[in-house]
DOKE-657813 format. One record per residue (C-alpha): residue number from 0; residue in three letters; x, y, z. Coordinates in steps of 0.5 Angstrom, whole numbers, plus 500, padded with zeros to 3 digits. Layout:
REM DOKE-657813
   pos   code    px    py    pz
   NUM    ALA     X     Y     Z
...
//
This chain:
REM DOKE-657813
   pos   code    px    py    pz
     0    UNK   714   769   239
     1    UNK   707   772   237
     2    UNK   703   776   233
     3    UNK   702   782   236
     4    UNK   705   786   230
     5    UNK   699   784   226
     6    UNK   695   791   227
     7    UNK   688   791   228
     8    UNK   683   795   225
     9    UNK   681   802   230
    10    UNK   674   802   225
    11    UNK   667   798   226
    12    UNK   668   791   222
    13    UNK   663   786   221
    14    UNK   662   780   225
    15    UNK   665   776   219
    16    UNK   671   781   219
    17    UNK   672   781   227
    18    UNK   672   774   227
    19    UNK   677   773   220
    20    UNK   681   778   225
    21    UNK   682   773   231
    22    UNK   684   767   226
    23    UNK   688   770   223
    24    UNK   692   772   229
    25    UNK   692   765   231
    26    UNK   694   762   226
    27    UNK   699   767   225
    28    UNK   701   764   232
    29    UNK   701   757   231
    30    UNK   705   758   224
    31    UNK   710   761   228
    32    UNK   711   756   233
    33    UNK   712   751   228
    34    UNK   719   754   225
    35    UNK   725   751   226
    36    UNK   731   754   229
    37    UNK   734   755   222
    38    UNK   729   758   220
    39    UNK   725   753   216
    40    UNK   718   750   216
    41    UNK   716   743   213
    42    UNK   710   739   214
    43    UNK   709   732   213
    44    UNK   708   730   206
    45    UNK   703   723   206
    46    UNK   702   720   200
    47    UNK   701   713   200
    48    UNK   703   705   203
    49    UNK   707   703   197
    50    UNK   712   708   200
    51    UNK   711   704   206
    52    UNK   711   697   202
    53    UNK   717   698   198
    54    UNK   722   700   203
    55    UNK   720   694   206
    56    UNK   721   690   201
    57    UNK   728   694   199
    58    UNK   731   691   206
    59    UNK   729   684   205
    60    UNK   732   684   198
    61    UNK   739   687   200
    62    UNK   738   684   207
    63    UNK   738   689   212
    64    UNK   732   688   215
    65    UNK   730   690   221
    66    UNK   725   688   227
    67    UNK   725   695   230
    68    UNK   722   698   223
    69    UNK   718   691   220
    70    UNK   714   692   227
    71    UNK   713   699   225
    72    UNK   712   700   219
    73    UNK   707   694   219
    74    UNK   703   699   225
    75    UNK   702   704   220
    76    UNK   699   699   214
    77    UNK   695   696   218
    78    UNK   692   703   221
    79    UNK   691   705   213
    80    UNK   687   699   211
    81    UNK   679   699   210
    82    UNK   675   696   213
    83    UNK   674   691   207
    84    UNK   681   689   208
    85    UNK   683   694   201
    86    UNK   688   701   201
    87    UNK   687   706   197
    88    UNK   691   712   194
    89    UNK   688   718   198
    90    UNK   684   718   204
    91    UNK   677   717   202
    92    UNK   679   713   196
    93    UNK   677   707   192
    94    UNK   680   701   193
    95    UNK   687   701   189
    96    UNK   689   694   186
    97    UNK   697   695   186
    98    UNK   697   699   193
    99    UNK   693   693   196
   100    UNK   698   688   193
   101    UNK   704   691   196
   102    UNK   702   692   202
   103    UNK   699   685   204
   104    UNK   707   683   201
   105    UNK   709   688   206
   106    UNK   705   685   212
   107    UNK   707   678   210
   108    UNK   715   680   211
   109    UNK   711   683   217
   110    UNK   709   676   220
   111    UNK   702   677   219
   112    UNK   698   670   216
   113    UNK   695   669   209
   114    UNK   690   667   214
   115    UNK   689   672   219
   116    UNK   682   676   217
   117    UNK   686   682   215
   118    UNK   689   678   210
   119    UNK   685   674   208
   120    UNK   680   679   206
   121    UNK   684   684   202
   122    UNK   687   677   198
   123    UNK   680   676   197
   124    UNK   679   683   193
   125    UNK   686   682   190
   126    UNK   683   675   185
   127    UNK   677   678   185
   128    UNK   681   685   182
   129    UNK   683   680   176
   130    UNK   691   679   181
   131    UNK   697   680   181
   132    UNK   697   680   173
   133    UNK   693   686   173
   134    UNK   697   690   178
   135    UNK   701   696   174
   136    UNK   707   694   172
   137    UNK   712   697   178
   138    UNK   709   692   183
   139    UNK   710   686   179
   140    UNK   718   689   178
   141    UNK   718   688   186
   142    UNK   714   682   185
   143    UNK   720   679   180
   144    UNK   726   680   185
   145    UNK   723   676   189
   146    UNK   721   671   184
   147    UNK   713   672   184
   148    UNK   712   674   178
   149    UNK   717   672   172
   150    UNK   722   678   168
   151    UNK   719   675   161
   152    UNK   713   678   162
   153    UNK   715   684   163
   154    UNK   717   690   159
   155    UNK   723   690   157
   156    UNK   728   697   158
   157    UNK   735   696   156
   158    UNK   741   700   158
   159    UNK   743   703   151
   160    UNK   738   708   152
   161    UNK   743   712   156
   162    UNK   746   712   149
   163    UNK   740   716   145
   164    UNK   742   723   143
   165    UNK   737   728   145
   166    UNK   735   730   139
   167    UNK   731   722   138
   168    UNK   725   720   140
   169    UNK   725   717   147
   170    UNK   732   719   150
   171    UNK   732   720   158
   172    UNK   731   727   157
   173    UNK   724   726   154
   174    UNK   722   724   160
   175    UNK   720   728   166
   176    UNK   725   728   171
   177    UNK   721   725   177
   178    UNK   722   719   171
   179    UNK   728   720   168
   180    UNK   731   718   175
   181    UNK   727   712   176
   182    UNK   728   708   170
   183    UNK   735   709   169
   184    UNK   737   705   175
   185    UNK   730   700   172
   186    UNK   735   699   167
   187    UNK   741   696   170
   188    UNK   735   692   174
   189    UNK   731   690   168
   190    UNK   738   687   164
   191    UNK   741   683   171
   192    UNK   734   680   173
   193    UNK   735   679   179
   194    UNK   732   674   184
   195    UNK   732   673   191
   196    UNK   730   668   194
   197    UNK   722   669   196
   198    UNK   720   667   203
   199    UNK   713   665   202
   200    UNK   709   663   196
   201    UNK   704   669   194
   202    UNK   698   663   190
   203    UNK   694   667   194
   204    UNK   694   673   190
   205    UNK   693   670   184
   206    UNK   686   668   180
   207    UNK   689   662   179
   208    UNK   696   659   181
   209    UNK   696   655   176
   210    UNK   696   660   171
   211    UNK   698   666   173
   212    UNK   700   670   167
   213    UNK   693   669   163
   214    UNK   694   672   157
   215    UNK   691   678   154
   216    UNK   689   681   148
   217    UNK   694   685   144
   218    UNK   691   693   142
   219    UNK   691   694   134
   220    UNK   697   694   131
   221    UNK   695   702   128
   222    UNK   695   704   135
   223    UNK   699   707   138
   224    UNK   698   702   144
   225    UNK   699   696   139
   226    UNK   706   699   136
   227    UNK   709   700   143
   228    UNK   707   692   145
   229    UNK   711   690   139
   230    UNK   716   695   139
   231    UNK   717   690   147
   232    UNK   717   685   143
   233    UNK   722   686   139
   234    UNK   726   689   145
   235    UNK   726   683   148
   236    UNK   729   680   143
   237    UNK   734   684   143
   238    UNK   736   682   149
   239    UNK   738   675   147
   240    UNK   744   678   142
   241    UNK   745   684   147
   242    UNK   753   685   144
   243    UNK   757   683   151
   244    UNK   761   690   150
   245    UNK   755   694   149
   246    UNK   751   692   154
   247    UNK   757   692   160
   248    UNK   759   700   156
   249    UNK   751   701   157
   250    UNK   751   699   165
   251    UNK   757   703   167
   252    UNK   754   709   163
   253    UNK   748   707   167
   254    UNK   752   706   173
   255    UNK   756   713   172
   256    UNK   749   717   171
   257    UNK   746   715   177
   258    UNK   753   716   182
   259    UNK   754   724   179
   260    UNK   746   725   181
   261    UNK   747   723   188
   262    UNK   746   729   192
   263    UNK   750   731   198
   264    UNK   745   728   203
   265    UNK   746   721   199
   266    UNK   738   721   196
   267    UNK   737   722   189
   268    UNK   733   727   186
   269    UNK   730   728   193
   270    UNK   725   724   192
   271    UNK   724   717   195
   272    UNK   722   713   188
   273    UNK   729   714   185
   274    UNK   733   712   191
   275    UNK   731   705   192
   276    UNK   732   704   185
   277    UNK   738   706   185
   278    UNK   741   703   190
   279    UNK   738   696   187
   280    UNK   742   698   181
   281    UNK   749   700   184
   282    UNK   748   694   189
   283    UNK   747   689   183
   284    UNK   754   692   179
   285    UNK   758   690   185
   286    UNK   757   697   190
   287    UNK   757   693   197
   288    UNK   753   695   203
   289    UNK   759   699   206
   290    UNK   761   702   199
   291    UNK   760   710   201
   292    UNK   755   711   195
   293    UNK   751   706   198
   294    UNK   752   707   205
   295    UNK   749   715   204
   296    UNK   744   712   199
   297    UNK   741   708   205
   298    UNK   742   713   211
   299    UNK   738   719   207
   300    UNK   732   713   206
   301    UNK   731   713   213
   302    UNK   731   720   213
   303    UNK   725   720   209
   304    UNK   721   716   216
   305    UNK   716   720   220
   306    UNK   715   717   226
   307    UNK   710   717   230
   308    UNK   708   717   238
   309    UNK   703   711   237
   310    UNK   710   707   234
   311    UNK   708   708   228
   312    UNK   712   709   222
   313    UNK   711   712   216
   314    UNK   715   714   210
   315    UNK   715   721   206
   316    UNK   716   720   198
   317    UNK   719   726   198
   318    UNK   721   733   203
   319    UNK   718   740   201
   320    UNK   722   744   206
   321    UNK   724   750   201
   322    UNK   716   750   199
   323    UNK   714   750   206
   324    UNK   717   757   207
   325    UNK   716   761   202
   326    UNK   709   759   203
   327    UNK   710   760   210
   328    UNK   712   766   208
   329    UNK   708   769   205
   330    UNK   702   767   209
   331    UNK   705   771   215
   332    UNK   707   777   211
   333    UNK   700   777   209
   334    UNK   697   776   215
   335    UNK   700   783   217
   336    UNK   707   780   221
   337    UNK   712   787   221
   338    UNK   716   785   215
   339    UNK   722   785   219
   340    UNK   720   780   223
   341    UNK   725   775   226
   342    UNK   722   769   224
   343    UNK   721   772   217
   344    UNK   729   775   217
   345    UNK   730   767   219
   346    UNK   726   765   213
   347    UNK   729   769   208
   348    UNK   737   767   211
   349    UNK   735   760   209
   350    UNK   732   761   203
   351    UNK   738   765   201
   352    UNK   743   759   203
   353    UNK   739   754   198
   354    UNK   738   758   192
   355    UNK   742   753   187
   356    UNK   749   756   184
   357    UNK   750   750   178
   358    UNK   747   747   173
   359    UNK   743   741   172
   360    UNK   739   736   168
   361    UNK   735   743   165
   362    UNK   741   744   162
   363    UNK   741   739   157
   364    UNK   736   743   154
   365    UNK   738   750   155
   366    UNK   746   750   156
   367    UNK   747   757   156
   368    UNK   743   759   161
   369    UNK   745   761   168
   370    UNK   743   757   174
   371    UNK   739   760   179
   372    UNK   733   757   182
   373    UNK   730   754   187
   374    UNK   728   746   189
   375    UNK   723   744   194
   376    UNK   727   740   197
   377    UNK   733   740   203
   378    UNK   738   737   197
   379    UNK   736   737   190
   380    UNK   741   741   186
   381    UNK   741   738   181
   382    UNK   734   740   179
   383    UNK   731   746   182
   384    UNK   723   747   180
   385    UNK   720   753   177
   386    UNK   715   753   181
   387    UNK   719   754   188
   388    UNK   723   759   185
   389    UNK   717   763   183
   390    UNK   714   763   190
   391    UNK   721   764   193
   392    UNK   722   770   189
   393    UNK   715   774   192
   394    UNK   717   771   199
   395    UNK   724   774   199
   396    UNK   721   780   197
   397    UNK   715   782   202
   398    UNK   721   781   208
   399    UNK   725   787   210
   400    UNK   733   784   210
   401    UNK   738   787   214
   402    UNK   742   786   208
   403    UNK   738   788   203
   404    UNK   743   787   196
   405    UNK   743   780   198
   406    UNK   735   780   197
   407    UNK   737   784   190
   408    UNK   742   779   188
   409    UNK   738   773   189
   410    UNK   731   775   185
   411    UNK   735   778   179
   412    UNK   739   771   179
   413    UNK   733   767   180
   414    UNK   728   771   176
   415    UNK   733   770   169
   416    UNK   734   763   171
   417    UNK   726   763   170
   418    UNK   724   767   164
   419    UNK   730   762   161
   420    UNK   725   756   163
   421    UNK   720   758   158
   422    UNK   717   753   154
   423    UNK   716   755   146
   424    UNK   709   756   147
   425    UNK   710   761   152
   426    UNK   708   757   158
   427    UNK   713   753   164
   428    UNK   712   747   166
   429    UNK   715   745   173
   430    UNK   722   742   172
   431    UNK   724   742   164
   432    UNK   722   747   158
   433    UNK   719   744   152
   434    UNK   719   737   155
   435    UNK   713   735   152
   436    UNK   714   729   147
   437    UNK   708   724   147
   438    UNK   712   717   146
   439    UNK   715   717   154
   440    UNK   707   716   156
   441    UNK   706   710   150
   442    UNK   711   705   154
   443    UNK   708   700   156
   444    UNK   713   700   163
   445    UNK   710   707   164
   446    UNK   703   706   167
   447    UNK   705   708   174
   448    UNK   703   716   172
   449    UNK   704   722   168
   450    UNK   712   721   166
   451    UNK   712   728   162
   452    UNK   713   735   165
   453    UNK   710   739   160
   454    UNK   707   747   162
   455    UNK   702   747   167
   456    UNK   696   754   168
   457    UNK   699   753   176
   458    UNK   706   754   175
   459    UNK   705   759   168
   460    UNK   701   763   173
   461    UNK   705   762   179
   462    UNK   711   765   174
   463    UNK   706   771   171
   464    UNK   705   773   178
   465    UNK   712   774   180
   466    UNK   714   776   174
   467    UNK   708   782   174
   468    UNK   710   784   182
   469    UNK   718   785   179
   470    UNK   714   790   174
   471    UNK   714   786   169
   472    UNK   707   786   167
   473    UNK   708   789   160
   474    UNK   715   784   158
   475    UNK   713   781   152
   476    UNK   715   774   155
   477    UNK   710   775   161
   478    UNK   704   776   156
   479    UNK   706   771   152
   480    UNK   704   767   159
   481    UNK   698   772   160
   482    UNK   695   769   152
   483    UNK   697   762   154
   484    UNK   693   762   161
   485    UNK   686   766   157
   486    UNK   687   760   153
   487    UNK   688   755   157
   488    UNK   681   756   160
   489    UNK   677   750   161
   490    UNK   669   752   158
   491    UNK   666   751   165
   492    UNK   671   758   167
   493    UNK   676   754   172
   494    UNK   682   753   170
   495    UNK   686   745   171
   496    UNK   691   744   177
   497    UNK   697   740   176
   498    UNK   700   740   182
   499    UNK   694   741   187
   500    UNK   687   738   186
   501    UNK   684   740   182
   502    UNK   680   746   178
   503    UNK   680   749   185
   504    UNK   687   749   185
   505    UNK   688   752   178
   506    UNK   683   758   179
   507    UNK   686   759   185
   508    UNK   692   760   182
   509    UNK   691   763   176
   510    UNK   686   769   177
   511    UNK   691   772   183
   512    UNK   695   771   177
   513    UNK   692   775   172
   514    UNK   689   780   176
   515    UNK   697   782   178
   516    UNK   699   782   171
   517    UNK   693   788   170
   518    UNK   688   784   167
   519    UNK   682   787   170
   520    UNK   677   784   175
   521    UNK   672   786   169
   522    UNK   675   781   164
   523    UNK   671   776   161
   524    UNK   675   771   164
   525    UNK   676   773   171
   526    UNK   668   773   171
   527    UNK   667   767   169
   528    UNK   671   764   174
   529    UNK   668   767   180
   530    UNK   661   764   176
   531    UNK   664   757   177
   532    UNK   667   757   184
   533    UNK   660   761   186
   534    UNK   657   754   182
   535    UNK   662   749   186
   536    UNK   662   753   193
   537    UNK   659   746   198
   538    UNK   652   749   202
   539    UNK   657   749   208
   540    UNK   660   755   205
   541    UNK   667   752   204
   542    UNK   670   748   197
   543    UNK   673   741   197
   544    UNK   674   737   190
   545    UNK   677   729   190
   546    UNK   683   726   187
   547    UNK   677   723   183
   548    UNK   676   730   179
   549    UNK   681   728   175
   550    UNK   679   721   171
   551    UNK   672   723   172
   552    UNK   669   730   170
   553    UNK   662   729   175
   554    UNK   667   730   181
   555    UNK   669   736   178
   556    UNK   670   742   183
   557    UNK   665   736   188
   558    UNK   668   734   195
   559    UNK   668   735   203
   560    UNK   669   742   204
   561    UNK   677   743   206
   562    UNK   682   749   209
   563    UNK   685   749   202
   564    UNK   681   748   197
   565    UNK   677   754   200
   566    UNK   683   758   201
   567    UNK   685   758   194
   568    UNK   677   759   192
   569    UNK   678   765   196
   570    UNK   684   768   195
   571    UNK   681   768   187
   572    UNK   674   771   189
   573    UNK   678   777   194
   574    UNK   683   778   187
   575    UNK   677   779   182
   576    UNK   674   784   187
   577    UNK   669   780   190
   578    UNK   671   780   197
   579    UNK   664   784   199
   580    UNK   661   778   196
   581    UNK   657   773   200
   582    UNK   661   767   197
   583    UNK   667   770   200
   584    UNK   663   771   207
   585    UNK   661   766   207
   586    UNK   668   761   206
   587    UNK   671   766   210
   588    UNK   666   764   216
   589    UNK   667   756   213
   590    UNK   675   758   216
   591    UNK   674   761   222
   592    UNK   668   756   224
   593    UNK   673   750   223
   594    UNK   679   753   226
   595    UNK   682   749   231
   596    UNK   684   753   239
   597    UNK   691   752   237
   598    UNK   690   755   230
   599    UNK   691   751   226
   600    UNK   686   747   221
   601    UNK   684   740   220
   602    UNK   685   737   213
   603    UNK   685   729   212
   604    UNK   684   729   205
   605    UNK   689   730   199
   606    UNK   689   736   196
   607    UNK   695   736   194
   608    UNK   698   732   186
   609    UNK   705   728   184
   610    UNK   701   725   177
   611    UNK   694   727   177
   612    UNK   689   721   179
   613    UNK   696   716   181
   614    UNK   700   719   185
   615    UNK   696   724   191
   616    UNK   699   728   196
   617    UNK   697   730   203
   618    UNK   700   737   204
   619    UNK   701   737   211
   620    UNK   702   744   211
   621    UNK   697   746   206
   622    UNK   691   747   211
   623    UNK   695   752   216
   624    UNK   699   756   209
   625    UNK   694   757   205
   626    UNK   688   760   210
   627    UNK   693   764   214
   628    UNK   694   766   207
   629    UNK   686   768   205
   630    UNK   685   771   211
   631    UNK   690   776   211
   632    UNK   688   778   204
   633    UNK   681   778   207
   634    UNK   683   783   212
   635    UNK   687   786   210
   636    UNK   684   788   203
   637    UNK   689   786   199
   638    UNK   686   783   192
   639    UNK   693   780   191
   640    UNK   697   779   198
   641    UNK   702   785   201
   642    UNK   706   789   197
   643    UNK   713   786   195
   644    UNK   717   790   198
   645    UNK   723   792   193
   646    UNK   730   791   197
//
């Protein structure tokens, strides 16, 4: 299957528009040579070696390890260490404390020697870090399973909460769904303390043995950091006149909450995180390793390994076959492939087979309003995301169905689930509306990211611009997320990216969005984005922004020149009318220069975000959607992709 639908131009074009021309048709080539038989696409999503060391760790503490996957997985770590024996979070990082204590854990399992160089060197770092004791709080759970560090000095979280009604503060549905999966298990955990017993001592990851737990200063009581630790306090306390019933009711609760949220694959939420949660928790009430929970529970974490022709293995935190295609879909559609084409029919029957029918835990918050969205992963019903669901709805929409009442009946079902998921100030957040309460992220056990889901520039603009192509420009809802996006605008003239790095990202997302919804590329907010992405582009002509944006202002809007981030530069640019303009020349030839013969692109940095600064990703994807996508914008002179097309 090639691309030679996409029609070349007859008239005389630039060397640069000639050029977009050829990458593009190659691109299109490769993108398609990479579908699935049924008519998805999923690239390798690469976070970091915690998920490497945490599935090792889930073995020993259940005691299925194995020597086939201990060996690989050990490849994959040790391929991931710097040369001063540390790991970071994303590639070209700083050293990270936490990922470095658990992957030297994970090479001990391994049989690799404190002593062996490699070892030593990232020990060395870790004491020099402050040890174990200043790892955050989720290294040092899996820490206390195995008795290397002692329950008693961490924070406590009781299993009651399941009992908060959703209106007080702190309830399970406060937090963010990634968040909410994962410490309704921890608290089943957090009440048996388990220990099993550790197959090495760990003396060498403290500053001193003798005293690994040195005491630290409490915040000021006024603050809110200084009420929180008291309130541990006091939660500790609790523990000890726990009453017997309450507390086994509270565990069942737990327990129940966790089995009805197993989707039919047997992972939660799609996600790795809350899966090995999970089956620690329901295995610590008595669910045995052959209990059909359990047993589902487990196959779909090996689902989760990707491995690798050097024997390697590596473990994906998460699966995103539903964004992978409606992206896909749209970098081929606006590339110029027939709209009819095969492979896009294909990816149209697949989407359509996985809009969500049921309700889920967004109905906490909106009862009344029927199901309709889409998630990002294979099996995830339970929470379907905004963001996908926008992105399918302008993907099914460029493809010319056979069946085309069947386009018409998923878009209405999906776009009346979408405006439902409003939040109150007129902008979305990824998975839930209004949850924006600021207690969850004060919790002195929530230190591992964002745990909150509040509206995002990206998401609101993903939704402006599929409300917008659905003729929905003018509906009072649409504006409201219009105003709330012109104010959201940082005073550079960028806009923050929450799912994607970082201020690329959201400019990238918002101007298209704007544009479409009819702001015109005269108005003051679309000029002083293109200033700003003029004043960031690299000399080589592409944009790059590091993971380290988000913490520290200096790197905003610097780093190494990636396909990504110059796409979504572009793809603002070519909204805003700039497509004649020597920034968009010369990302364009930035593009078709780092094409490789097969048309694809390389892209070793993350561009990608699961929390801002602590959890980054690597869209394995990202560098083949988005610059097929800038391209046939580019060549095609479409300020905002191709003309949905109505079923």
């Amino acid at each position: 299957m090639t691309a030679t639908t996409v029609q070349p131009s007859e008239s005389p074009e630039s060397e640069t528009l000639g050029a977009a021309r050829k990458a593009t048709i190659r691109a299109v080539d490769h993108l398609l040579s990479r579908q699935d038989e049924e008519g998805w696409w999923k690239g390798d999503l690469e976070t970091n070696v915690t998920m490497d060391a945490e599935d090792l760790m889930l073995r020993q503490f259940l005691g299925i390890q194995d020597a086939r996957v201990l060996d690989a997985a050990a490849r994959h770590l040790r391929a991931e260490q710097g040369e001063d024996g540390t790991w970071a979070t994303f590639h070209g990082g700083p050293p990270e404390l936490s990922a470095t204590v658990e992957a030297y854990v994970a090479l001990r399992l391994a049989g690799d020697e404190p002593d062996a160089s490699h070892m030593a060197a990232a020990a060395a770092w870790v004491r020099a870090e402050g040890g174990i004791a200043r790892s955050r709080v989720f290294t040092r759970i899996w820490l206390a399973l195995f008795g290397w560090w002692r329950w008693e000095d961490l924070p406590e979280l009781p299993p009651e909460i399941i009992y908060f009604p959703k209106w007080l503060p702190l309830n399970i549905y406060d937090f963010g769904c990634w968040a909410r999966q994962t410490i309704v298990p921890l608290t089943i955990v957090s009440a048996h303390r388990p220990v099993r017993p550790a197959p090495f001592p760990l003396d060498e990851l403290h500053t001193d043995p003798r005293r690994p737990r040195p005491p630290r200063r409490p915040a000021p009581m006024a603050s809110w950091d200084g009420a929180f630790q008291r309130l541990d306090r006091a939660l500790h306390a609790y523990r000890k006149v726990a009453v017997g019933p309450l507390r086994r009711a509270a565990l069942r609760s737990c327990a129940r909450w966790i089995v009805e949220r197993q989707e039919n694959d047997g992972c939660w939420g799609g996600i790795q995180p809350p899966a090995v949660y999970s089956l620690i928790a329901l295995h610590l009430l008595g669910y045995d390793l052959d209990h059909p929970v359990m047993r589902a529970g487990l196959a779909s974490l090996d689902r989760f390994a990707v491995w690798r022709e050097d024997g390697s293995r590596m473990i994906e935190a998460c699966q995103s076959p539903v964004w992978d295609t409606c992206l896909a879909t749209i970098a081929l559609a606006d590339a110029g492939l027939d709209p009819g084409h095969p492979a896009l029919v294909r990816a149209a029957d697949w989407m359509l087979a996985e809009q969500i029918d049921r309700p889920g835990d967004w109905s906490v918050r909106r009862p009344a309003l029927p199901s309709g969205g889409w998630a990002f992963e294979f099996h995830n019903d339970n929470y379907p995301d905004i963001d996908d669901t926008a992105e399918v709805i302008l993907a099914l929409r460029r493809i010319e169905h056979p069946e085309p009442e069947r386009i018409e009946t998923a878009v209405r079902r999906g776009m009346r689930w979408t405006l439902g998921m409003q939040s109150k100030n007129g902008a979305w957040g990824a998975f839930d509306a209004d949850n924006t309460s600021p207690l969850p992220n004060r919790l002195p056990f929530c230190d591992f990211g964002e745990v909150i889901d509040p509206p995002s520039a990206d998401v609101t603009a993903h939704v402006v611009e599929m409300l917008a192509h659905e003729g929905r420009s003018y509906d009072a809802r649409t504006r409201r997320g219009i105003a709330w996006l012109l104010a959201e605008q940082e005073p550079s003239g960028a806009w923050f990216g929450r799912w994607g790095t970082n201020y690329v990202y959201g400019t990238g997302s918002v101007v298209p969005a704007l544009v479409a919804a009819g702001v015109p590329a005269s108005h003051q907010a679309v000029r002083r984005a293109v200033r700003w992405l003029e004043s960031v582009q690299n000399e080589d002509g592409g944009w790059g922004e590091d993971q380290r944006s988000y913490p520290d202002p200096e790197w905003t809007g610097r780093g190494a020149s990636t396909a990504s981030q110059t796409a979504w530069a572009l793809l603002a640019l070519l909204a805003a009318g700039e497509r004649e303009s020597k920034a968009a020349e010369r990302g364009v030839d930035w593009l078709t220069v780092t094409q490789q013969a097969d048309g694809s692109w390389d892209e070793p940095y993350f561009t990608g975000t699961g929390f801002p600064w602590d959890f980054s990703i690597n869209y394995h994807l990202y560098r083949q959607v988005f610059p097929l996508t800038a391209l046939g914008r580019f060549v095609h002179d479409e300020a905002t992709g191709a003309r949905p097309r109505r079923s």
